[in-house]
C-alpha positions as CSV (number, residue, x, y, z in Angstrom):
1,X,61.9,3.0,-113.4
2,X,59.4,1.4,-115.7
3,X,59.5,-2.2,-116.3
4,X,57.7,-4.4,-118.7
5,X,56.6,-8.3,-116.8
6,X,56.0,-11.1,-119.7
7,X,54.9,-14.2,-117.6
8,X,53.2,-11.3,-115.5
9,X,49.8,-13.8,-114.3
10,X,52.0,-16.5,-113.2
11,X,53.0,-17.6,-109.7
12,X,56.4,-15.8,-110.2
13,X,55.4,-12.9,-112.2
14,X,52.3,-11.9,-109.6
15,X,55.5,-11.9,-107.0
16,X,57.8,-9.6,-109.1
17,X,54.2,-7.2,-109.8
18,X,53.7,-7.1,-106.2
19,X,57.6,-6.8,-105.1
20,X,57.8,-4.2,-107.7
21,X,54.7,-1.8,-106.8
22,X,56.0,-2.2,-102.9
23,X,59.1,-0.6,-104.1
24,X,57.3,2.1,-106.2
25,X,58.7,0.8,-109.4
26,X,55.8,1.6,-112.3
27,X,55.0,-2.1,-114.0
28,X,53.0,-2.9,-117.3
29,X,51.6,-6.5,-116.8
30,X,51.5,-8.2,-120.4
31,X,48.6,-10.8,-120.6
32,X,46.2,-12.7,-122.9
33,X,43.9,-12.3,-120.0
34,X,43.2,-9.2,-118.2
35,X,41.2,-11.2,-115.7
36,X,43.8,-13.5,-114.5
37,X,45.8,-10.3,-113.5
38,X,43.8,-9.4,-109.4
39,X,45.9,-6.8,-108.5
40,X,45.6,-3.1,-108.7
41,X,47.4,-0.3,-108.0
42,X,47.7,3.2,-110.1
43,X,51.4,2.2,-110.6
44,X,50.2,-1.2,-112.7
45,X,49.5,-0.7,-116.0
46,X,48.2,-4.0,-118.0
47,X,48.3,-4.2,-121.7
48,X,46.5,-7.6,-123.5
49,X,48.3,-9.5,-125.9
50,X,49.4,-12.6,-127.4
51,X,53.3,-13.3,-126.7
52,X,53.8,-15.8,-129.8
53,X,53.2,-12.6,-132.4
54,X,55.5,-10.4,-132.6
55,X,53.8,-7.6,-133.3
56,X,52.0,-7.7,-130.0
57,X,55.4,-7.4,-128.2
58,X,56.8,-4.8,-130.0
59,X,54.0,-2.3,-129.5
60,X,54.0,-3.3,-125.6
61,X,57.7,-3.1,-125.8
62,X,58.2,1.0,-126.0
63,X,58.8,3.5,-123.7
64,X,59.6,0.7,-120.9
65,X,63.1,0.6,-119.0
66,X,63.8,-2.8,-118.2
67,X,62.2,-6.2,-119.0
68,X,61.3,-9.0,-116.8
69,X,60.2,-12.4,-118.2
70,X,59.2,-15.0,-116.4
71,X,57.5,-16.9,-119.8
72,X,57.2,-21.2,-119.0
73,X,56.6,-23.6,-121.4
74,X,53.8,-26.4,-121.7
75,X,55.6,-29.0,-118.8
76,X,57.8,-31.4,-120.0
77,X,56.7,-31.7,-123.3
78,X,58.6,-30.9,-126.9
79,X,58.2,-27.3,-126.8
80,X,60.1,-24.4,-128.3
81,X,57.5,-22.0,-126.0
82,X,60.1,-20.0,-124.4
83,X,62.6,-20.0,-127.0
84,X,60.3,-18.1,-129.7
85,X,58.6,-15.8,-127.4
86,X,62.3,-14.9,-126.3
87,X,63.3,-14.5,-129.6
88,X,60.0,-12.2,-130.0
89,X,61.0,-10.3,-127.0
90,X,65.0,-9.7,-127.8
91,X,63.7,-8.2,-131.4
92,X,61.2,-6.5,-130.1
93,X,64.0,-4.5,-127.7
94,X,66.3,-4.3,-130.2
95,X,64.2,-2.2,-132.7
96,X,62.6,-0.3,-129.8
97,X,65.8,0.5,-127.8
98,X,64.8,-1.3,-124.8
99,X,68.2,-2.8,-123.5
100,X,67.5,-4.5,-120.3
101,X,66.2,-8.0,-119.4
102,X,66.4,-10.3,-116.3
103,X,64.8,-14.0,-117.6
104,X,64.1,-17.0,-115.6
105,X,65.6,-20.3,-116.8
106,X,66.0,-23.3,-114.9
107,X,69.1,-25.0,-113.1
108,X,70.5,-27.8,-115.9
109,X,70.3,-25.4,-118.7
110,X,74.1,-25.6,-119.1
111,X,74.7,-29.2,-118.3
112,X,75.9,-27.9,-114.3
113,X,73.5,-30.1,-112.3
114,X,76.6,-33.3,-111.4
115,X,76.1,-36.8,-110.0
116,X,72.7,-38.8,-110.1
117,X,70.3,-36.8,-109.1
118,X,71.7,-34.2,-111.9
119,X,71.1,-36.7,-114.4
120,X,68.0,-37.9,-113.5
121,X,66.7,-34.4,-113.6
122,X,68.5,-33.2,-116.6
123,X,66.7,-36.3,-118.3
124,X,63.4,-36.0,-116.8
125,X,62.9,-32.0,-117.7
126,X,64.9,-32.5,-121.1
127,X,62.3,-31.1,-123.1
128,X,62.3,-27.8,-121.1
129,X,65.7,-27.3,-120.5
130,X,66.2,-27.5,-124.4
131,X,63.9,-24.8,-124.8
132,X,65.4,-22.8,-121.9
133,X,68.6,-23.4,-124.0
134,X,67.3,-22.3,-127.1
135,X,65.8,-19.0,-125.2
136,X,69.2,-18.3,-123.7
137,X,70.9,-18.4,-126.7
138,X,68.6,-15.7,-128.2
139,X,69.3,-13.7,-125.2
140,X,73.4,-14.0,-126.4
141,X,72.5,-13.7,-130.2
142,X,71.0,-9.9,-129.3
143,X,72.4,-6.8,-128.3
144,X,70.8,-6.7,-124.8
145,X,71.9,-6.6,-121.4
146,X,70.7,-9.9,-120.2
147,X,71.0,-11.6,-116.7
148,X,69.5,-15.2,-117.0
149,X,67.9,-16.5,-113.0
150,X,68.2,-20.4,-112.7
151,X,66.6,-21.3,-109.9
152,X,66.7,-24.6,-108.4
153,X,63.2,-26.0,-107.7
154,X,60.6,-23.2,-106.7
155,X,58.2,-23.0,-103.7
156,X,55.5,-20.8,-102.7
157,X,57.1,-20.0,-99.3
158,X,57.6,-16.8,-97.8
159,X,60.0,-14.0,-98.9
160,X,63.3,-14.0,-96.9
161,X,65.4,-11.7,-99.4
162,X,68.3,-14.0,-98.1
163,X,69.5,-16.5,-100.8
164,X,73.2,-17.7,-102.5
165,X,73.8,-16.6,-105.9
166,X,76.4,-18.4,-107.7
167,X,77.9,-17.9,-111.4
168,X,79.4,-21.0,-112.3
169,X,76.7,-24.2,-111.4
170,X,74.5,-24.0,-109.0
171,X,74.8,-23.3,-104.7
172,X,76.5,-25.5,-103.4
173,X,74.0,-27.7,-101.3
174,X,71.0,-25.8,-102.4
175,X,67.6,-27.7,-103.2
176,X,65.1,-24.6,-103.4
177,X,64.4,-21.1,-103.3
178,X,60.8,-19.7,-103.1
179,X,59.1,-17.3,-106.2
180,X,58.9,-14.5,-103.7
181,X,63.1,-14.6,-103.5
182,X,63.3,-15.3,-107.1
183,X,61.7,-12.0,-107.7
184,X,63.3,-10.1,-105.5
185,X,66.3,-11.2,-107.4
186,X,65.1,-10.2,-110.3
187,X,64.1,-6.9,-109.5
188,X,67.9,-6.2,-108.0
189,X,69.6,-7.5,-110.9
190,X,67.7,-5.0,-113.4
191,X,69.2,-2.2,-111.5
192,X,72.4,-3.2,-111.4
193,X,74.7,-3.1,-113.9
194,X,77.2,-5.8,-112.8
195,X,74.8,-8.9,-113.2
196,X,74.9,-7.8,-117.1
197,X,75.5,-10.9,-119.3
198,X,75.3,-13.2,-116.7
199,X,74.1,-16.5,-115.6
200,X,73.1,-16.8,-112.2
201,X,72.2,-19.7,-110.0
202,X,70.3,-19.5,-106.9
203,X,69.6,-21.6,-104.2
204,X,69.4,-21.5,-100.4
């Protein structure tokens, strides 16, 4: 398999480039910065670009199998970031035949976080969950085969490959899951077909 990483120099993409070279899985790193990508291996391929022009995505796009994007968005500010390089990325796959995409969103993006703390976060990140909205209905709007990630709050702590999934909201209980799990999630789902068109929460 040959899989494409947009987001590929931060925190979660290094994890899902490392996860996916352990597992012998050829990756093509797409950066504005080759130098912010340290880690090498004959089975990493890196390819410069910016992700806001199209044009730039589409000739990264080709010949890959699957597409993993771990794209954020400027904090908590007005943004539409994620939603136009999603859009970017979904057109791009559609006129190169790519079909395949696992995307990292955020837990709220559908309204499921419930009681206070729900809506104090939902109005806190308001600004980014709109535009993880915006980029999820671009995932709908195309004919891929999309499985959206929302992770509740991320951590840098150790990989455990041991995590609860759930369709409808969020884990029950769950407060965090680390970027090395998140990836590894990732990586499953894009091999398996029954995470297709699906929006996943995950927690521990």
């Amino acid at each position: 398999m040959k899989i494409i990483v947009f987001g590929a120099n931060g925190r979660t993409g290094q994890k899902v480039i490392n996860q996916a070279i352990s597992n012998g899985i050829e990756v093509t790193a797409f950066v504005r910065n080759r130098e912010t990508i340290k880690i090498q291996s004959e089975n990493l391929h890196i390819i410069v670009g910016h992700a806001t022009r199209y044009e730039d995505v589409k000739k990264a796009m080709a010949s890959h199998d699957a597409v993993i994007s771990c794209i954020g968005g400027p904090g908590a500010k007005v943004s539409t970031t994620i939603t136009d390089i999603t859009k970017n990325i979904v057109d791009a796959m559609n006129e190169t035949g790519v079909k395949r995409i696992a995307q990292v969103s955020s837990a709220g993006v559908h309204g499921e976080l419930k009681g206070v703390i729900g809506k104090v976060i939902s109005f806190m990140l308001k600004n980014p969950l709109k535009d993880h909205k915006g980029a999820y209905n671009k995932l709908k709007e195309g004919t891929v085969d999309y499985t959206l990630a929302r992770p509740l709050s991320l951590t840098d702590g150790a990989f455990t490959g041991v995590y609860r999934e759930a369709e409808e909201g969020v884990p029950a209980g769950g407060k965090n899951i680390s970027r090395a799990d998140l990836a590894n999630f990732l990586l499953k789902v894009i091999q398996d077909d029954k995470y297709i068109g699906k929006s996943v929460g995950l927690a521990y």
